[in-house]
PDB file of N, CA, C and O in Angstrom:
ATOM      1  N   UNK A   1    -203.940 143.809 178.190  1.00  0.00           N
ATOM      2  CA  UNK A   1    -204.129 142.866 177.114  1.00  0.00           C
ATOM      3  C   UNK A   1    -202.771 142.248 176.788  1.00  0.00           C
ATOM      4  O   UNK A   1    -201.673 142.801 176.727  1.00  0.00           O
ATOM      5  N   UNK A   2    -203.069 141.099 176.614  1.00  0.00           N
ATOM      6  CA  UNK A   2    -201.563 140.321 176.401  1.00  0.00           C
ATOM      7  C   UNK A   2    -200.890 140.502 174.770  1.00  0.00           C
ATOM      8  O   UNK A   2    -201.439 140.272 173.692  1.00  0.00           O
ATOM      9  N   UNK A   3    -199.645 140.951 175.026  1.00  0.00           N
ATOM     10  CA  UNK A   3    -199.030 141.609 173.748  1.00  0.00           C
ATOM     11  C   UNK A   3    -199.047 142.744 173.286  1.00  0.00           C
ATOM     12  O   UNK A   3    -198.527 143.039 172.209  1.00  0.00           O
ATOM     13  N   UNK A   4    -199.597 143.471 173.970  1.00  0.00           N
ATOM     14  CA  UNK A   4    -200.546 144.923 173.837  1.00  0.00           C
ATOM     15  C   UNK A   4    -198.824 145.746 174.302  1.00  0.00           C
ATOM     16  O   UNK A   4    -198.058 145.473 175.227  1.00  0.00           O
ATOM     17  N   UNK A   5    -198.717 146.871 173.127  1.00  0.00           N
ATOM     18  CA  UNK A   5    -197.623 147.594 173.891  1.00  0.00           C
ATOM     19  C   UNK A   5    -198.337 148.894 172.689  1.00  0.00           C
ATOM     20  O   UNK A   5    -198.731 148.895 171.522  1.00  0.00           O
ATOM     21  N   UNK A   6    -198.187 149.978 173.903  1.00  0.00           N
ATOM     22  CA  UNK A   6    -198.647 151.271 173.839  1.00  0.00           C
ATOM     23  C   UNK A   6    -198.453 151.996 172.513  1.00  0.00           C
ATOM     24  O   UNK A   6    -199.350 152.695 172.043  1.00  0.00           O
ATOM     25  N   UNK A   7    -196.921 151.773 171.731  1.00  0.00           N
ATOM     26  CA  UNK A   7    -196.653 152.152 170.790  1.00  0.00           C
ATOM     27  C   UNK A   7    -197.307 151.737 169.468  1.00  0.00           C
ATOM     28  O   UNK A   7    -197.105 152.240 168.363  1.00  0.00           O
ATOM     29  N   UNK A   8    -198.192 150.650 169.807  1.00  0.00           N
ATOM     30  CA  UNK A   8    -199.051 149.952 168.659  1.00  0.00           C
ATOM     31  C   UNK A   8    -200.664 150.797 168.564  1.00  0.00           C
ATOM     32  O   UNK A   8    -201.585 150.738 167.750  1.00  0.00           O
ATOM     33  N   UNK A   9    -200.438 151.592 169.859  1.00  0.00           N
ATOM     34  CA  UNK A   9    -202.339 152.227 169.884  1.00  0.00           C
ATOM     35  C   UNK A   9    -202.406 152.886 168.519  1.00  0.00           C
ATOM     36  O   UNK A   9    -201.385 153.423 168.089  1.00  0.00           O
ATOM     37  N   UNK A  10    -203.597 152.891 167.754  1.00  0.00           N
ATOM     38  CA  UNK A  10    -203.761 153.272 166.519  1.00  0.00           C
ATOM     39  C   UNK A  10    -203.580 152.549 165.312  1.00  0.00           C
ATOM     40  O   UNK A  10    -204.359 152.702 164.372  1.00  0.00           O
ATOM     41  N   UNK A  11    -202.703 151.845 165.266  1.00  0.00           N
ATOM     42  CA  UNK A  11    -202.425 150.496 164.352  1.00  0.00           C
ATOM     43  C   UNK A  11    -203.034 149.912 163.906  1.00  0.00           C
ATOM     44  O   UNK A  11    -203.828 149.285 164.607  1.00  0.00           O
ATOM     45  N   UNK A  12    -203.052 149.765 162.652  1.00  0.00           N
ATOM     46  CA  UNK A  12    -204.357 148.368 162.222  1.00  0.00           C
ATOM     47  C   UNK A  12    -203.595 148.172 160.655  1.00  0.00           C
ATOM     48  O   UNK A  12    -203.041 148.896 159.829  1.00  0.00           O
ATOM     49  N   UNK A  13    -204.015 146.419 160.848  1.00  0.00           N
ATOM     50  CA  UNK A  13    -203.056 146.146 159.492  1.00  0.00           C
ATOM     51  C   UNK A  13    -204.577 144.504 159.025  1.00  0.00           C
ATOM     52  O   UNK A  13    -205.656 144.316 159.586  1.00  0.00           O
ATOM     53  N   UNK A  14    -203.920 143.687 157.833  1.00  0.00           N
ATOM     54  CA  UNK A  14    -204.532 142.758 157.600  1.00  0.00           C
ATOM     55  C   UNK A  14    -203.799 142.112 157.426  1.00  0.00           C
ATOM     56  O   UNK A  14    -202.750 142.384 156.840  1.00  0.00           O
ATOM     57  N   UNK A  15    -204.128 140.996 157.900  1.00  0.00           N
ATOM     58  CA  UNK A  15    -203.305 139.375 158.333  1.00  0.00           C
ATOM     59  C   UNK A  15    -204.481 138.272 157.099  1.00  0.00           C
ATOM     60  O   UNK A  15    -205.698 138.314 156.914  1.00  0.00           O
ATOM     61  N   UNK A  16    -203.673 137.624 156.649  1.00  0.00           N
ATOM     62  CA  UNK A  16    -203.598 136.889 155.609  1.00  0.00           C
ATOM     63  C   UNK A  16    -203.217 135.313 156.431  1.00  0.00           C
ATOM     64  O   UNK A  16    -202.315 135.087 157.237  1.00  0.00           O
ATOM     65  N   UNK A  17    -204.112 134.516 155.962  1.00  0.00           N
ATOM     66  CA  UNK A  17    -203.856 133.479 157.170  1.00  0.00           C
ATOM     67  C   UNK A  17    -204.309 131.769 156.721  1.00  0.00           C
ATOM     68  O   UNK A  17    -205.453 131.596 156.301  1.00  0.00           O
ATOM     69  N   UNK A  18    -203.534 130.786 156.815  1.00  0.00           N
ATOM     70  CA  UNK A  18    -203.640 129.673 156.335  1.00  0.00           C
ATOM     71  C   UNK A  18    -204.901 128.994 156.617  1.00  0.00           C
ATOM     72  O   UNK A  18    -205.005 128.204 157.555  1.00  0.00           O
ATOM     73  N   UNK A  19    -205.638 129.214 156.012  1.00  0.00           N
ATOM     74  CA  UNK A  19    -206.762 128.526 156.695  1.00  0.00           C
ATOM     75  C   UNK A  19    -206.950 126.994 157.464  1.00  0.00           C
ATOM     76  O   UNK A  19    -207.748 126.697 158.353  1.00  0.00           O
ATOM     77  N   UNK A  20    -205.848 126.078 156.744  1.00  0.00           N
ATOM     78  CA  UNK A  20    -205.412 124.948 157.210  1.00  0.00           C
ATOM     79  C   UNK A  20    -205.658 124.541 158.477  1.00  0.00           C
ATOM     80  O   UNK A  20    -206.418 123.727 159.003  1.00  0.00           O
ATOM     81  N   UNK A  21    -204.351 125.748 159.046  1.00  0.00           N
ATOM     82  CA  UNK A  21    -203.612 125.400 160.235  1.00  0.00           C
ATOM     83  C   UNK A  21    -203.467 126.672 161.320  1.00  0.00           C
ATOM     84  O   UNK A  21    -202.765 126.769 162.327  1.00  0.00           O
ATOM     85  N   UNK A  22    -204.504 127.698 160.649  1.00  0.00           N
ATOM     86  CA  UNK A  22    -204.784 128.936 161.410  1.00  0.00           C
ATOM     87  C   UNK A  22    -202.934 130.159 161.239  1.00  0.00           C
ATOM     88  O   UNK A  22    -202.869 131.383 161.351  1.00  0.00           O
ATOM     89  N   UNK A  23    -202.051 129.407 161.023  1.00  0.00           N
ATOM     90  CA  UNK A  23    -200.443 130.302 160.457  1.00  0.00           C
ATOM     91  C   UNK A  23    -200.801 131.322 160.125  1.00  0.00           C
ATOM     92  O   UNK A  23    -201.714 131.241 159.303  1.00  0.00           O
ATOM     93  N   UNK A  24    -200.405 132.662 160.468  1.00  0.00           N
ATOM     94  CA  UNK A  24    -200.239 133.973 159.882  1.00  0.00           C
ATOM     95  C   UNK A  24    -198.792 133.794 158.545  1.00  0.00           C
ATOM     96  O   UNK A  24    -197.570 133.660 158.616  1.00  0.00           O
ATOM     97  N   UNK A  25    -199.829 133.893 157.402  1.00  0.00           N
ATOM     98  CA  UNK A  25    -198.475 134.169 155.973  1.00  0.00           C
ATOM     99  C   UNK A  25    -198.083 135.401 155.411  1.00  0.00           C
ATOM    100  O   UNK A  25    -197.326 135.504 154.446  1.00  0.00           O
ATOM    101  N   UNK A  26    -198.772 136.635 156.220  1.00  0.00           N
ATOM    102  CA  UNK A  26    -198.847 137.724 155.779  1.00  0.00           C
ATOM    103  C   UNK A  26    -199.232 138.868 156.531  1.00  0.00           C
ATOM    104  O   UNK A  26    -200.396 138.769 156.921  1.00  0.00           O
ATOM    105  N   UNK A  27    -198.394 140.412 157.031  1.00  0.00           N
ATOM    106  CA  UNK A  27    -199.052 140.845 157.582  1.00  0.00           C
ATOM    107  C   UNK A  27    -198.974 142.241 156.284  1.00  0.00           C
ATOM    108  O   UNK A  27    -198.148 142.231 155.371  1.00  0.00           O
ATOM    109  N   UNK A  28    -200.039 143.373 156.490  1.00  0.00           N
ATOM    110  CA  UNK A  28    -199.999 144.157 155.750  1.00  0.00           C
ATOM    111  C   UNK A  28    -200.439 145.192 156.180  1.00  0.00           C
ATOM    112  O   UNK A  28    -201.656 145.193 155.992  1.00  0.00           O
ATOM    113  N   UNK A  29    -200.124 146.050 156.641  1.00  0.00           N
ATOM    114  CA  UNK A  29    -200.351 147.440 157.848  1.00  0.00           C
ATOM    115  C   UNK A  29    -200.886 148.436 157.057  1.00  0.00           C
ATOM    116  O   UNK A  29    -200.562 148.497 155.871  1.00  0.00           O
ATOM    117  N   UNK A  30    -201.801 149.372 157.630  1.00  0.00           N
ATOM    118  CA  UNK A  30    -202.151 150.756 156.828  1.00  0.00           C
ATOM    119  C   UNK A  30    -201.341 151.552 157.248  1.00  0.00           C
ATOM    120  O   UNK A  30    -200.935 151.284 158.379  1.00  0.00           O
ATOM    121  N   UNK A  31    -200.693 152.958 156.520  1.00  0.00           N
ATOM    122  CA  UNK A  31    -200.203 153.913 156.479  1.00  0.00           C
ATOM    123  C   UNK A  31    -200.092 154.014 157.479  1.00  0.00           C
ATOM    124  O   UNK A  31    -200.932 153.355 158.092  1.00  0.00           O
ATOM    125  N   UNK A  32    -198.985 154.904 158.490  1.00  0.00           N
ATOM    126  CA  UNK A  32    -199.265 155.465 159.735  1.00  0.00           C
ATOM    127  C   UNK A  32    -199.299 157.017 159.946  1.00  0.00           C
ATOM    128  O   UNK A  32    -198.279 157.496 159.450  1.00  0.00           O
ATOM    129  N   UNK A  33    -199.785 157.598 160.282  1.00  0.00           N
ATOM    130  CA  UNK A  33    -199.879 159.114 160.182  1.00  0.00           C
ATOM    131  C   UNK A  33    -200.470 159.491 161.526  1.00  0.00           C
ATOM    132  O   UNK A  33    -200.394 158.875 162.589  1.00  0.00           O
ATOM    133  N   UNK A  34    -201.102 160.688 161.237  1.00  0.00           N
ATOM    134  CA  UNK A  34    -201.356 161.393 162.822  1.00  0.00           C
ATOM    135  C   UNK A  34    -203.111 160.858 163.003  1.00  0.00           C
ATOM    136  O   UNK A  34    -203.567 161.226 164.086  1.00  0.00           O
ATOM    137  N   UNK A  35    -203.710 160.390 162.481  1.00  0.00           N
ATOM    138  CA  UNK A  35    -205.099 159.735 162.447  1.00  0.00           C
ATOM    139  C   UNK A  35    -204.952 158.483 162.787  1.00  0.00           C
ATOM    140  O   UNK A  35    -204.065 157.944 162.125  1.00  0.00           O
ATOM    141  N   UNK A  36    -205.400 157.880 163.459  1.00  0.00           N
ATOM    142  CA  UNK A  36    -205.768 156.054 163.647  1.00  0.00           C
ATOM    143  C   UNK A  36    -206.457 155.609 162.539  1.00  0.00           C
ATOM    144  O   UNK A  36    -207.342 156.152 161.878  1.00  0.00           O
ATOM    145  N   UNK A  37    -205.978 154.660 162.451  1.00  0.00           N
ATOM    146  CA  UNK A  37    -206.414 153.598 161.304  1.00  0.00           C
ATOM    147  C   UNK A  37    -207.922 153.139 162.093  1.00  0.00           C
ATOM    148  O   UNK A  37    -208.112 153.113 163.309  1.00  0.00           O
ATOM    149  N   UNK A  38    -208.526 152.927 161.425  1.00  0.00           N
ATOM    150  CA  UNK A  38    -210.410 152.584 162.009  1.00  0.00           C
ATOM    151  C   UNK A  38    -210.696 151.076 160.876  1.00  0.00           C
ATOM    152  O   UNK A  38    -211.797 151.035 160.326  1.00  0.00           O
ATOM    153  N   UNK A  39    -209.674 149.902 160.587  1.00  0.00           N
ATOM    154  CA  UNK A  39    -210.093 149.367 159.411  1.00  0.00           C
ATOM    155  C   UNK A  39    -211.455 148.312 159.741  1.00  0.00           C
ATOM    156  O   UNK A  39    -211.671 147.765 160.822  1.00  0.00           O
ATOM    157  N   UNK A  40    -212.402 148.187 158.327  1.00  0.00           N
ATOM    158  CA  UNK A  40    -213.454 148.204 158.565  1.00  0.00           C
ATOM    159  C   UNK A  40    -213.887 146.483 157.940  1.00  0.00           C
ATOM    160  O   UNK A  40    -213.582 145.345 158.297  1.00  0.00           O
ATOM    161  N   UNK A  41    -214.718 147.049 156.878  1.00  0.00           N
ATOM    162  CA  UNK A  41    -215.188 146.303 155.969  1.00  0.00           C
ATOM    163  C   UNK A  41    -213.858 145.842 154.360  1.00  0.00           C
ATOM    164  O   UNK A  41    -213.375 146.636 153.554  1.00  0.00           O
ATOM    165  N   UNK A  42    -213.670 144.431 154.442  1.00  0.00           N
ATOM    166  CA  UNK A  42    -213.182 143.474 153.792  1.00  0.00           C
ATOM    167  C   UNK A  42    -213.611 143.355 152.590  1.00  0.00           C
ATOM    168  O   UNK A  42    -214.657 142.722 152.739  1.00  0.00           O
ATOM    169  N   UNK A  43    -213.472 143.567 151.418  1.00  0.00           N
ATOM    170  CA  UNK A  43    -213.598 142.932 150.088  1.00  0.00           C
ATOM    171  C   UNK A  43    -212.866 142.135 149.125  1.00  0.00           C
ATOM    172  O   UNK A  43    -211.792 142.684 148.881  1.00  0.00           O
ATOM    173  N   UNK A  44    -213.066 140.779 148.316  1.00  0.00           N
ATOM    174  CA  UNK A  44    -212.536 140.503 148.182  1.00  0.00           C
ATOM    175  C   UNK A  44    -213.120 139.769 146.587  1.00  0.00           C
ATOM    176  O   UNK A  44    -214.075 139.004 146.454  1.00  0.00           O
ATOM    177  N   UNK A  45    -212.367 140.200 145.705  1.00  0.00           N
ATOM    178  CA  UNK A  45    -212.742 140.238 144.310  1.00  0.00           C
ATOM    179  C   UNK A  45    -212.452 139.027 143.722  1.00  0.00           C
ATOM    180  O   UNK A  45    -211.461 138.362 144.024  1.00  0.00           O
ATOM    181  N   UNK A  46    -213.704 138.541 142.456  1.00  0.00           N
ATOM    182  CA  UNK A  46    -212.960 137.528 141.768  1.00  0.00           C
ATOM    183  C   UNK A  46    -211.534 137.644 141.462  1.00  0.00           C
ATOM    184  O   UNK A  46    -210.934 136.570 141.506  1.00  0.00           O
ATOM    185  N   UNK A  47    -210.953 138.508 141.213  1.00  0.00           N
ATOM    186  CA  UNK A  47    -209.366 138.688 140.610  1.00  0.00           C
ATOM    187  C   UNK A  47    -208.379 138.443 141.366  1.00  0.00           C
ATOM    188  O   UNK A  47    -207.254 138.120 140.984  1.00  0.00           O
ATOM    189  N   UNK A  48    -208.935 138.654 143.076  1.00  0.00           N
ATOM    190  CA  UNK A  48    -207.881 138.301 144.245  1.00  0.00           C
ATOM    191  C   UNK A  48    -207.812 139.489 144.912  1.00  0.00           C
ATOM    192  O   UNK A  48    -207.696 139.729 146.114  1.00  0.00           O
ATOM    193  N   UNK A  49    -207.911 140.301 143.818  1.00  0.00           N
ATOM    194  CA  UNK A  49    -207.996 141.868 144.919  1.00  0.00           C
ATOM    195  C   UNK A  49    -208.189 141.811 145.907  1.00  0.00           C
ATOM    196  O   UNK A  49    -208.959 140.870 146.105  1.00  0.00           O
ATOM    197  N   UNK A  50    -207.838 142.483 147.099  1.00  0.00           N
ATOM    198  CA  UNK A  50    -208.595 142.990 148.182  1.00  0.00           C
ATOM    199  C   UNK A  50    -208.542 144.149 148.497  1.00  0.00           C
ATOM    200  O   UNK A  50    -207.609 144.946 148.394  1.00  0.00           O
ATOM    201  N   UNK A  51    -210.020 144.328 149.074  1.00  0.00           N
ATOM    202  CA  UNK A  51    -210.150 145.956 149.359  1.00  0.00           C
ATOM    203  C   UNK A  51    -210.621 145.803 150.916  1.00  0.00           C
ATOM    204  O   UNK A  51    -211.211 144.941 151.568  1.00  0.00           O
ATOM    205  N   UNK A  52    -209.888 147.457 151.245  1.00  0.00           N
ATOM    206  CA  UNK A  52    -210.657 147.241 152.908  1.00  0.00           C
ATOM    207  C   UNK A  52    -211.161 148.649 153.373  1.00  0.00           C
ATOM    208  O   UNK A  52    -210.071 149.222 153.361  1.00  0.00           O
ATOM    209  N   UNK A  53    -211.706 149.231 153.618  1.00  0.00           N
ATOM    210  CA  UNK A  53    -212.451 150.083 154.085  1.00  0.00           C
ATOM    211  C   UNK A  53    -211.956 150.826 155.616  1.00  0.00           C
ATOM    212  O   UNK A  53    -212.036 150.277 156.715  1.00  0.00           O
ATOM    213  N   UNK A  54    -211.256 152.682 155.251  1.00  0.00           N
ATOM    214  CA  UNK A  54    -210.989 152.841 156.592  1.00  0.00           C
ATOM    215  C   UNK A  54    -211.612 153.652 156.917  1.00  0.00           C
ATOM    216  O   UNK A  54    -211.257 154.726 156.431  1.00  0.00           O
ATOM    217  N   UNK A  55    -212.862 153.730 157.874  1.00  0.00           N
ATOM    218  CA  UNK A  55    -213.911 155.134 158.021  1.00  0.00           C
ATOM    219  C   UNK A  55    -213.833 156.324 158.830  1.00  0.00           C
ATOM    220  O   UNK A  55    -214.625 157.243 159.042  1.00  0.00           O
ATOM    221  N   UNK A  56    -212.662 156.061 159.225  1.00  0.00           N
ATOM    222  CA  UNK A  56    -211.667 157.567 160.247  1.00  0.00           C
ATOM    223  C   UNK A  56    -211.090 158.032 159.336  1.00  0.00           C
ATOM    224  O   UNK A  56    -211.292 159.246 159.316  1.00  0.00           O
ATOM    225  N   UNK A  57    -210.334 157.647 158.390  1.00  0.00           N
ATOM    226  CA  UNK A  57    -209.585 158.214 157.356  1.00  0.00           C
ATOM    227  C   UNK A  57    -210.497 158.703 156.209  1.00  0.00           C
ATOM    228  O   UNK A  57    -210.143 159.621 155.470  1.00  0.00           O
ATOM    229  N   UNK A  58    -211.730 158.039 156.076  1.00  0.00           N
ATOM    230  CA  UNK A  58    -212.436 158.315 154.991  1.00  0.00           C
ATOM    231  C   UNK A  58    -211.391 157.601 153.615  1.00  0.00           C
ATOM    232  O   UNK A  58    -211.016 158.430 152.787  1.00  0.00           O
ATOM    233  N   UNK A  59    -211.071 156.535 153.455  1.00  0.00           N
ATOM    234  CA  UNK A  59    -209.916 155.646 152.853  1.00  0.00           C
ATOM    235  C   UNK A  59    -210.744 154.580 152.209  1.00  0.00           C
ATOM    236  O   UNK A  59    -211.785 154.242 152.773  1.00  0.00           O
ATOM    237  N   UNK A  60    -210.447 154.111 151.274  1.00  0.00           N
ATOM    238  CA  UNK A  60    -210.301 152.337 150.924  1.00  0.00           C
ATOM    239  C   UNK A  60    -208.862 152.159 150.219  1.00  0.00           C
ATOM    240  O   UNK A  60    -208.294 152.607 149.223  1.00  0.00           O
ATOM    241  N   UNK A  61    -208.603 151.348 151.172  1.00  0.00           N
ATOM    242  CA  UNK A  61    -207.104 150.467 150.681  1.00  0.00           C
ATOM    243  C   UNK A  61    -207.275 149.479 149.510  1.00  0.00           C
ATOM    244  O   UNK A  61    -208.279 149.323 148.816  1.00  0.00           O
ATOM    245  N   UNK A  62    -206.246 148.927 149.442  1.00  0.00           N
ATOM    246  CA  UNK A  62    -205.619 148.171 148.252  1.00  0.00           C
ATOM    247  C   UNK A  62    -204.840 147.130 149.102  1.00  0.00           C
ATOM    248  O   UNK A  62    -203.728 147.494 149.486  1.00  0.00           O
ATOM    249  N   UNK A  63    -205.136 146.257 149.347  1.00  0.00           N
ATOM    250  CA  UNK A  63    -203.435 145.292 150.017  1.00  0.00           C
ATOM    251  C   UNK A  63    -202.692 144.809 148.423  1.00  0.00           C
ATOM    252  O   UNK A  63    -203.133 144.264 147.411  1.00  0.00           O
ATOM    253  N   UNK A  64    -201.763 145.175 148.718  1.00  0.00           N
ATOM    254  CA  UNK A  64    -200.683 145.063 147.225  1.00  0.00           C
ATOM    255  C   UNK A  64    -200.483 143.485 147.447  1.00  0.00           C
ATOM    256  O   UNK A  64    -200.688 142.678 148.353  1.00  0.00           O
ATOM    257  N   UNK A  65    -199.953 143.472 146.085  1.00  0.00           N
ATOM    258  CA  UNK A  65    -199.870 141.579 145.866  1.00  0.00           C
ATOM    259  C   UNK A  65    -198.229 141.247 146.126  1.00  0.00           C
ATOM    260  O   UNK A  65    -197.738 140.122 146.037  1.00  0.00           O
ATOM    261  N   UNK A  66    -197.415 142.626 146.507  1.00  0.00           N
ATOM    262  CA  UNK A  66    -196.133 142.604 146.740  1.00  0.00           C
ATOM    263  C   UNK A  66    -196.092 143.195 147.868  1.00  0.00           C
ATOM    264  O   UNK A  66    -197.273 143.424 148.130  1.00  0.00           O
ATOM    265  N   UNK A  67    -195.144 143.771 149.101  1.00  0.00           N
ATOM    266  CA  UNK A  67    -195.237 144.432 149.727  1.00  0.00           C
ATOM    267  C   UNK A  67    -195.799 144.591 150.745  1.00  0.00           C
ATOM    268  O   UNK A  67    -196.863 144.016 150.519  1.00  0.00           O
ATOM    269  N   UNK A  68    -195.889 145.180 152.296  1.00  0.00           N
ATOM    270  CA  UNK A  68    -196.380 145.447 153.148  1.00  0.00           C
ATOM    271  C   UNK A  68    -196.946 146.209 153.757  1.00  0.00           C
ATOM    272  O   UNK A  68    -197.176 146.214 154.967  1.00  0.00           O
ATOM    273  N   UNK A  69    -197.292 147.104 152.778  1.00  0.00           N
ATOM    274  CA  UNK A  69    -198.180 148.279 153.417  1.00  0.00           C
ATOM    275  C   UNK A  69    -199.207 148.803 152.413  1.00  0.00           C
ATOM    276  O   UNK A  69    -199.037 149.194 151.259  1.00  0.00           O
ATOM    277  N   UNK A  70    -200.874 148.660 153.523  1.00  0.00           N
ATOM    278  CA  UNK A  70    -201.474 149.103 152.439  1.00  0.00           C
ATOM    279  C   UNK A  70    -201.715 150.575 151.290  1.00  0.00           C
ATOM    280  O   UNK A  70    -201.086 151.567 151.658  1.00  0.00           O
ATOM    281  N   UNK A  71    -202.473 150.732 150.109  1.00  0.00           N
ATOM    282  CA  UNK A  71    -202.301 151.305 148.926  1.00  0.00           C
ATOM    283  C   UNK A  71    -203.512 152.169 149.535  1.00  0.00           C
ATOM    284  O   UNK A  71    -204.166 151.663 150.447  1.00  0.00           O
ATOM    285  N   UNK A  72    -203.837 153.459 149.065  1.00  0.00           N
ATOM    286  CA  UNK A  72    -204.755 154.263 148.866  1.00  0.00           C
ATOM    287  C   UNK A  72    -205.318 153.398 146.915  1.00  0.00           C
ATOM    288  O   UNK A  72    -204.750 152.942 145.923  1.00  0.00           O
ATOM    289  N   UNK A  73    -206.950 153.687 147.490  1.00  0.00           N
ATOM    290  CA  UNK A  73    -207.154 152.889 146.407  1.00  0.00           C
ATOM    291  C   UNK A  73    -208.348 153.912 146.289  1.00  0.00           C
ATOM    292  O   UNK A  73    -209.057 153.441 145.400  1.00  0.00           O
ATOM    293  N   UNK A  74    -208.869 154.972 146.703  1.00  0.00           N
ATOM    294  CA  UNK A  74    -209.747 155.516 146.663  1.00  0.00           C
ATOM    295  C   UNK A  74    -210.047 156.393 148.035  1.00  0.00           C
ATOM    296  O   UNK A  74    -210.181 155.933 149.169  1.00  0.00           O
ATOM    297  N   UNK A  75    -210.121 157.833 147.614  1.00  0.00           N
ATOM    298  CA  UNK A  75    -210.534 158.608 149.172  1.00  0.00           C
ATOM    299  C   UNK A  75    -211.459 159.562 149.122  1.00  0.00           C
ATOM    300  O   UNK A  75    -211.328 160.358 148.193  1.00  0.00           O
ATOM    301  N   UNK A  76    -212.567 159.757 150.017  1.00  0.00           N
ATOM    302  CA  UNK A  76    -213.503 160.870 149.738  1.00  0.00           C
ATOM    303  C   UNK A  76    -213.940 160.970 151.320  1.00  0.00           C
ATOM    304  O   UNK A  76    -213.758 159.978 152.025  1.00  0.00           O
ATOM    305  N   UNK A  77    -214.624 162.387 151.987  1.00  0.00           N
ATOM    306  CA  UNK A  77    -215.580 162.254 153.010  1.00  0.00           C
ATOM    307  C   UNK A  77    -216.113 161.621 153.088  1.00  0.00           C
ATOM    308  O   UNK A  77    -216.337 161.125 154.192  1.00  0.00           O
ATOM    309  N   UNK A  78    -216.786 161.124 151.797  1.00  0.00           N
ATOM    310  CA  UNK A  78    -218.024 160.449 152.045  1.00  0.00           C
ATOM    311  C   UNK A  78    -218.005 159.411 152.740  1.00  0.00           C
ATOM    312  O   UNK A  78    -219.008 159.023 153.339  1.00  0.00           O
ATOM    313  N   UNK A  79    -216.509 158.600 152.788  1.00  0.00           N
ATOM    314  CA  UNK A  79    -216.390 157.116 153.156  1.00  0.00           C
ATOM    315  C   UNK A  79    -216.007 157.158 154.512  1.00  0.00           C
ATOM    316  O   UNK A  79    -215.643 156.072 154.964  1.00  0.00           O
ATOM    317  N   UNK A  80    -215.992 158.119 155.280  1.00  0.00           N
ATOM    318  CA  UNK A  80    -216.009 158.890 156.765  1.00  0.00           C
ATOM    319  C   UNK A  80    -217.581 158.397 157.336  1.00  0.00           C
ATOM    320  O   UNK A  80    -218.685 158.331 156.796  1.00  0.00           O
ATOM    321  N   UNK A  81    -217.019 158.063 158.844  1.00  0.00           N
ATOM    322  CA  UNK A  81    -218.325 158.020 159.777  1.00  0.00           C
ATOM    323  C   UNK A  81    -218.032 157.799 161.415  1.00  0.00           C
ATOM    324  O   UNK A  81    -218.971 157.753 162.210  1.00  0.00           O
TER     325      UNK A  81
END
C-alpha cells in the first residue's frame, strides 16, 4: 500500500478536513498502547463535540478542541466487540 510503513500498523487517528478543497486541517491520533486502535463510529454534536467510538479498546474518545491526541471520554466492556 502506498505510504504504508510498518511502524504505523495499529494506528488510527481522525482527520478533520476542508470540505472545500478536500486539505487535511487536522490530524488527531488515539492513544497508543499495546492494543490497536479499532476506530469506529463518528459523532458529532450540536456543540461541535466529537465523539468516536473504539470497539477493541472498549473506548469512546473525545477529539479535544486543542491538541492532538484523542481524550478518553468514556470506557466500559460493554463498548467492546
Amino acid at each position: 500500500m502506498a505510504g504504508y510503513a510498518s511502524a504505523d500498523s495499529g494506528r488510527a487517528l481522525v482527520l478533520a478536513f476542508d470540505v472545500r478543497n478536500g486539505r487535511v486541517l487536522r490530524r488527531v491520533v488515539a492513544p497508543a498502547d499495546s492494543v490497536a486502535a479499532n476506530l469506529g463510529d463518528l459523532y458529532v454534536a450540536r456543540s461541535g463535540e466529537v465523539l468516536v467510538s473504539d470497539s477493541r479498546r472498549g473506548v469512546i474518545y473525545r477529539v479535544p478542541r486543542q491538541g492532538d491526541t484523542l481524550e478518553v471520554y468514556a470506557r466500559s466492556p460493554l463498548l467492546c466487540s
